[in-house]
C-alpha positions in Angstrom: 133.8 11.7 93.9 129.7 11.8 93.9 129.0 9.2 91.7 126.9 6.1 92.3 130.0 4.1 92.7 131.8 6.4 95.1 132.1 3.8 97.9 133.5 1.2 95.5 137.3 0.8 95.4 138.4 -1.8 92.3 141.9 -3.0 91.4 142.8 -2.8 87.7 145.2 -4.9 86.2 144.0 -5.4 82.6 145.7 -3.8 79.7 144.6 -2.7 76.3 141.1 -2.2 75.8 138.5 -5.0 77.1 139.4 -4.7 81.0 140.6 -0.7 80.9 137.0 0.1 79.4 135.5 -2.2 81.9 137.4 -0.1 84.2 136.6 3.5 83.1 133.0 2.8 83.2 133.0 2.1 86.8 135.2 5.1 87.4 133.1 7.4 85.4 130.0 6.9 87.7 132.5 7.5 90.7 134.9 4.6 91.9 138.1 4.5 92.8 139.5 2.7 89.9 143.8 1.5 90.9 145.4 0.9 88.0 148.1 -1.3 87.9 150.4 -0.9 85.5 153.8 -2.8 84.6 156.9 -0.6 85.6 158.9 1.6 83.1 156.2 0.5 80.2 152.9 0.7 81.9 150.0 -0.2 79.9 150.3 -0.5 75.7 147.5 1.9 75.3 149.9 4.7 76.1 151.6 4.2 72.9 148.1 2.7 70.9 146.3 5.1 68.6 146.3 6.9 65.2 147.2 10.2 66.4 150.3 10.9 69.1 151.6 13.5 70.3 155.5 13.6 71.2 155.2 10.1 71.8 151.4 9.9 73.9 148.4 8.2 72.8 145.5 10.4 72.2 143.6 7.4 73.3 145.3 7.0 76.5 143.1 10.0 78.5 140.2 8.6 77.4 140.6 5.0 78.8 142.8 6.0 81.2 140.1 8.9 82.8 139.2 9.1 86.5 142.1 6.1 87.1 145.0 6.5 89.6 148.4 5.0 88.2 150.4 2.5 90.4 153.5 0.5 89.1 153.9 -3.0 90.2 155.5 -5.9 88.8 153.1 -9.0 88.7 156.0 -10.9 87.6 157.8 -10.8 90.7 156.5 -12.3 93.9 157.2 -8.7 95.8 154.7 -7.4 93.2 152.1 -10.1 93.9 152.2 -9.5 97.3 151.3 -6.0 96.9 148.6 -6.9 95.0 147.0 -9.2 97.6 147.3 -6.2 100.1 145.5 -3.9 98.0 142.6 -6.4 97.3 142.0 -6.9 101.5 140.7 -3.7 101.2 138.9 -3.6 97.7 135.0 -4.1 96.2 136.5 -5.4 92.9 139.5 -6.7 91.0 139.2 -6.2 87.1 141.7 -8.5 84.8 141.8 -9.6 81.4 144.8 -11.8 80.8 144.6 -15.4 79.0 142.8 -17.8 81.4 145.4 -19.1 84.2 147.7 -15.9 84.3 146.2 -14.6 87.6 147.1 -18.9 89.0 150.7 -18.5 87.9 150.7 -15.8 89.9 149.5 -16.9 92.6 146.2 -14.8 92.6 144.0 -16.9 91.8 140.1 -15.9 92.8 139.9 -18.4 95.5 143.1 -16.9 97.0 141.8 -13.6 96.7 138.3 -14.5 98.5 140.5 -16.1 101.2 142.1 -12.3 101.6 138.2 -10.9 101.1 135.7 -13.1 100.7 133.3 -9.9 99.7 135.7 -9.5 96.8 134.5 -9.2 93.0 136.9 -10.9 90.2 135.7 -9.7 87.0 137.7 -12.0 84.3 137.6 -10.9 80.7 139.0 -13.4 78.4 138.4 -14.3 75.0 137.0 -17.5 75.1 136.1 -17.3 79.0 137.6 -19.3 81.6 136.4 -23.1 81.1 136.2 -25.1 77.8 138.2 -26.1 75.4 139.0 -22.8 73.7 139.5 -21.3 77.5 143.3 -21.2 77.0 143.9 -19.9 73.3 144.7 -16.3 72.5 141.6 -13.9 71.7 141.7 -10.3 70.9 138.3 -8.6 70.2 138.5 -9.0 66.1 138.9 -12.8 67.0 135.4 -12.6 68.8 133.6 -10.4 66.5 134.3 -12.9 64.3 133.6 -16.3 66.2 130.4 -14.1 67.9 129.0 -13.6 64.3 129.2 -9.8 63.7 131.9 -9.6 61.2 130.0 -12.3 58.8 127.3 -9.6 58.7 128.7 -6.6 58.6 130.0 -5.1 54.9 129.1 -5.0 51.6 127.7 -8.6 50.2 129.8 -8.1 46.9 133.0 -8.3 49.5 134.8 -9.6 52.0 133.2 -9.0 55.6 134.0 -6.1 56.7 134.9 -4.5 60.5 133.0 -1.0 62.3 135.6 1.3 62.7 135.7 0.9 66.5 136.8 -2.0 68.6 133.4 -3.2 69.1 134.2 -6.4 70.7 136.2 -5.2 73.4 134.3 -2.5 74.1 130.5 -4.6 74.3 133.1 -7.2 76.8 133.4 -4.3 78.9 130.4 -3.5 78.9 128.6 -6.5 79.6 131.5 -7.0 82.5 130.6 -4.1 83.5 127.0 -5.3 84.0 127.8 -8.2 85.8 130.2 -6.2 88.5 127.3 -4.1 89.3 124.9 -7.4 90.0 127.6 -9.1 91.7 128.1 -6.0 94.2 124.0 -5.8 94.2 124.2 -9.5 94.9 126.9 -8.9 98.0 124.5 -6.5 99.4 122.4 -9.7 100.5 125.3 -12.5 100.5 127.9 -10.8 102.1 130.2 -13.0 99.5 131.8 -12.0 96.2 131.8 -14.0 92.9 133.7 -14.3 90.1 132.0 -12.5 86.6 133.4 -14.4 83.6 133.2 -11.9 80.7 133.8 -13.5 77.5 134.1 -11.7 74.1 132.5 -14.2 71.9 130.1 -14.6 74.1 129.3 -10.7 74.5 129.2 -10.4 70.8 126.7 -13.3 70.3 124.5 -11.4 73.1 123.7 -8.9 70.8 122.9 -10.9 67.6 119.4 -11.0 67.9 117.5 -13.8 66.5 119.9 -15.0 64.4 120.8 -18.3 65.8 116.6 -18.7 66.2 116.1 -17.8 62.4 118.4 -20.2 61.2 117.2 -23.0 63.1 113.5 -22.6 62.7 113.6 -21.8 59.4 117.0 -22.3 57.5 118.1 -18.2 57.2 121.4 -17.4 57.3 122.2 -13.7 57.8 124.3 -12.3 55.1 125.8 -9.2 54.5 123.3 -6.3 53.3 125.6 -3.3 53.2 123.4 -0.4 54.6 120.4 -2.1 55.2 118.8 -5.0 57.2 116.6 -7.0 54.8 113.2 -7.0 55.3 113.2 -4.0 57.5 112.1 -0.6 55.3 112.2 1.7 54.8 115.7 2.2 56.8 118.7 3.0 54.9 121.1 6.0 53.6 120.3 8.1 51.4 122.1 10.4 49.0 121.0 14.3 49.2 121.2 17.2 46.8 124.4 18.8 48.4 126.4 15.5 49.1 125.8 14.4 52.0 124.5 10.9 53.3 120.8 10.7 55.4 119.4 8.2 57.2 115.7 7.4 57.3 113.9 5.3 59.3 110.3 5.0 58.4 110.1 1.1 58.6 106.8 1.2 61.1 103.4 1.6 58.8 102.2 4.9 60.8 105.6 6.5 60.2 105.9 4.9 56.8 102.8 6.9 56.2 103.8 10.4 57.6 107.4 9.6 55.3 105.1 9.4 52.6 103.4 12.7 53.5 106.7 14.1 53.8 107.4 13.2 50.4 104.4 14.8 48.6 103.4 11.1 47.8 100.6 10.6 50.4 99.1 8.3 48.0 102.1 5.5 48.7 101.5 5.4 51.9 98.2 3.2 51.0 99.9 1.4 48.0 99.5 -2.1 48.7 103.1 -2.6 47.5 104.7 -0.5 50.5 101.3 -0.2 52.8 103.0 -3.0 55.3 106.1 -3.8 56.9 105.9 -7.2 55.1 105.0 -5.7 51.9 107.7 -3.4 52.0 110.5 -5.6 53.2 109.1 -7.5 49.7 109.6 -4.3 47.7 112.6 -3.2 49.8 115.0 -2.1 47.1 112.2 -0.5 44.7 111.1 1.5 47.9 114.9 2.8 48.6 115.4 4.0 45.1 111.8 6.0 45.6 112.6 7.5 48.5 116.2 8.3 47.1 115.2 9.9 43.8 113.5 12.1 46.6 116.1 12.7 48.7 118.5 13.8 46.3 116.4 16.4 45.4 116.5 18.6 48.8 120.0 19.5 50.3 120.6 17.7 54.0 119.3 20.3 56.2 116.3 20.9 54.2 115.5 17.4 54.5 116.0 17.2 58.2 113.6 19.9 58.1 111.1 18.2 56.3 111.6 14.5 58.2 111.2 16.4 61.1 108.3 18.3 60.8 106.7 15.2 59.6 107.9 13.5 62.7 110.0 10.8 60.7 113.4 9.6 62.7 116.0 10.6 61.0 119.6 12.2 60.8 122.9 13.2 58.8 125.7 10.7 58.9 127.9 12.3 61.9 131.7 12.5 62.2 133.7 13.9 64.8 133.3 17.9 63.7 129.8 17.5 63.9 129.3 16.4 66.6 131.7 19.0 68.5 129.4 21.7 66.2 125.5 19.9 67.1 123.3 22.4 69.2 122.1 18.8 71.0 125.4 17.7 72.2 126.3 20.7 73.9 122.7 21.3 75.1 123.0 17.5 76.8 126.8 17.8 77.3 127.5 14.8 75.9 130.9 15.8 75.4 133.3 16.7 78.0 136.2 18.9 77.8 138.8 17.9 80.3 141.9 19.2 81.3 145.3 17.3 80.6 148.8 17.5 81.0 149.7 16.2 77.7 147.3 18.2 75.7 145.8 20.8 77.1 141.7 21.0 76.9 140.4 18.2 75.0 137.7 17.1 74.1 135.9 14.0 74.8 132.7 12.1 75.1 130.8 12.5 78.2 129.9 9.7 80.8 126.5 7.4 80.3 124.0 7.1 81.5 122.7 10.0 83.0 121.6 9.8 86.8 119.5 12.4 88.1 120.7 11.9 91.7 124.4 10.9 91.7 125.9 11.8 88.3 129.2 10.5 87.1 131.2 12.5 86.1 135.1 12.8 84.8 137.3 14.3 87.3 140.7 13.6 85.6 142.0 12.4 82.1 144.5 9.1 81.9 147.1 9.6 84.7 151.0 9.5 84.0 152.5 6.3 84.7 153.1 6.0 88.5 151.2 9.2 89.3 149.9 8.0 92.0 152.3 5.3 93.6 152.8 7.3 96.7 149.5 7.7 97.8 148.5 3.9 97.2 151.7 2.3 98.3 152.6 5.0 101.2 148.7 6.3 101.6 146.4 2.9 101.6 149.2 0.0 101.9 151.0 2.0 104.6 154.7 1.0 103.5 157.8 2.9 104.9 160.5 4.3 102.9 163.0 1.7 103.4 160.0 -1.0 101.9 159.6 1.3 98.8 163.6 1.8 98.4 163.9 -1.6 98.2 160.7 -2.5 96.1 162.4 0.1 93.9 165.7 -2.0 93.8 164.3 -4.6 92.8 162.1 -3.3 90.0 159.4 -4.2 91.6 157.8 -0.4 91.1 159.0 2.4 89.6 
């Protein structure tokens, strides 16, 4: 491993999405990521997905990439133990169970920074780990919700609606993410580790923008708008000759102007009605049926054509077979094809961002459970066969 992380080991033991993604990020730009995983189970997104294969999540290589496998039971004292061990020797310790899991079991972050007080505990939780919501169940749908996004996002005339990702969880991640890499920065002049406390409410608020400040300045409550923001045009979908669905963004008055070249319509571009963002944000809808009557006119690649030559952002509504078909994602290899067990060559997107001196990169996809309990309980921990016979006994590992 290469990456910028390379000389950062982290303990995993989240499951699902939140603290796995949280996870593969830092192993994508080169840690050692240790996954522990419950025996005989293992984590419930090797079985999560809409698509499986002979029983295998098709999501499972993809969270579980760059990872190495270890079974331990956190139930069991034994496992516990093991846990400690590893973490004497580790940069970071991942988790995201309900607040006061990791104190029933006796790895609590103070008794972790008594082990290694340069230790990391990154805590994903739905509510975070003080308050009064601290201790009630909180999957990422729950904080979309309580962080504001699902109120916005859909179609006015209906209920609010969801993306068709797990955005929650995966902005958690990322903003625990975030804060493991400025806790390690910060360790470079403490010497100490800290505790990050990654909340998913919280991480979905973050990215809100002004809409707590809007609404208490002045009274606005963001509603749902469907495909466009209000107030912000022109920038929506738009309907082209051949079926297809086009985004345009030509909400800034230089560019609304140059849209308006693009059109044949140079004379809108000085129409008092649309010649400034606040005029057009007045004249919002009237605008998107213009430019719409337009659009459906050229077929989608003629239209890109167009935009482009007139130096208008813009672009086609992309799904999976366009994106493994687009000139610019091979050119920038944003997708990876990695090698895996389960499936052969597949297909995935690549790691971000892009450093120009040590790259991350994606040297395996999700590991079989216990792939690599040998090397971390015989190879780092040091234990003898007759420790892992009877940690086996026990069902303690697998």
């Amino acid at each position: 491993m290469t990456g910028a992380l390379a000389d950062i080991r982290v303990i995993e033991v989240g499951t699902l999405l939140a603290g796995p993604f949280c996870g593969q990020q830092l192993a994508d730009h080169g840690a050692e990521v240790i996954k522990v995983e419950p025996p005989v189970t293992g984590d419930p997104m090797r079985a999560w997905g809409q698509e499986k294969a002979d029983g295998k999540s098709l999501w499972w290589p993809v969270v579980g990439r760059g990872k190495k496998s270890v079974t331990i039971n956190l139930r069991e004292a034994a496992g516990q133990d093991l846990v400690r061990r590893l973490v004497a020797n580790a940069d970071v310790l991942v988790e995201n169970f309900r607040p006061g899991t990791l104190e029933k079991w006796n790895l609590a972050p103070a008794d972790l920074h008594a082990i290694n007080p340069r230790l990391v505990v990154t805590r994903v939780s739905g509510y975070g780990q003080t308050g009064p919501y601290a201790a009630q169940p909180g999957f990422g749908a729950i904080g979309e919700a309580i962080g504001g996004i699902r109120y916005t996002t859909g179609d006015p005339e209906k209920m609010p609606s969801r993306t068709g990702i797990s955005i929650g969880d995966t902005l958690t991640a990322m903003f625990a993410t975030i804060g493991t890499l400025n806790a390690l920065h910060a360790r470079d002049r403490t010497g100490k580790g800290q505790v990050v406390d990654a909340a998913l409410y919280e991480s979905v608020l973050a990215v809100m923008e002004s809409l707590l400040t809007e609404y208490h300045v002045a009274g606005f409550i963001r509603e749902r708008t469907g495909s466009m923001i209000p107030n912000i045009a022109p920038a929506n979908a738009y309907p082209t000759r051949d079926g297809k669905v086009h985004l345009i963004s030509g909400n800034q008055d230089t560019v609304w102007r140059r849209l308006a070249q693009a059109m044949d319509r140079p004379e809108l571009g000085e129409d008092p009605r649309y010649a400034t963002h606040i005029a057009r944000g007045d004249n919002q809808i009237e605008l998107d049926n213009l430019i719409a009557e337009w659009t459906a006119t050229l077929d989608a690649d003629d239209l890109r054509r167009v935009l482009n030559e007139h130096s208008v952002p813009n672009g086609q509504m992309y799904r999976a077979p366009e994106m493994l078909n687009d000139e610019h994602f091979a050119a920038r290899q944003a997708i990876s094809w990695v090698d895996s067990p389960d499936f052969g060559t597949i297909p995935m997107q690549n790691v971000v961002p892009k450093l120009s001196d040590t790259p991350g990169s994606i040297e395996r996809s999700g590991p079989e459970l216990g792939e690599h309990n040998d090397e971390v309980l015989c190879g780092i921990l040091g234990l003898d066969d007759d420790t892992i016979c009877r940690l086996q006994t026990n069902g303690i590992i697998d």
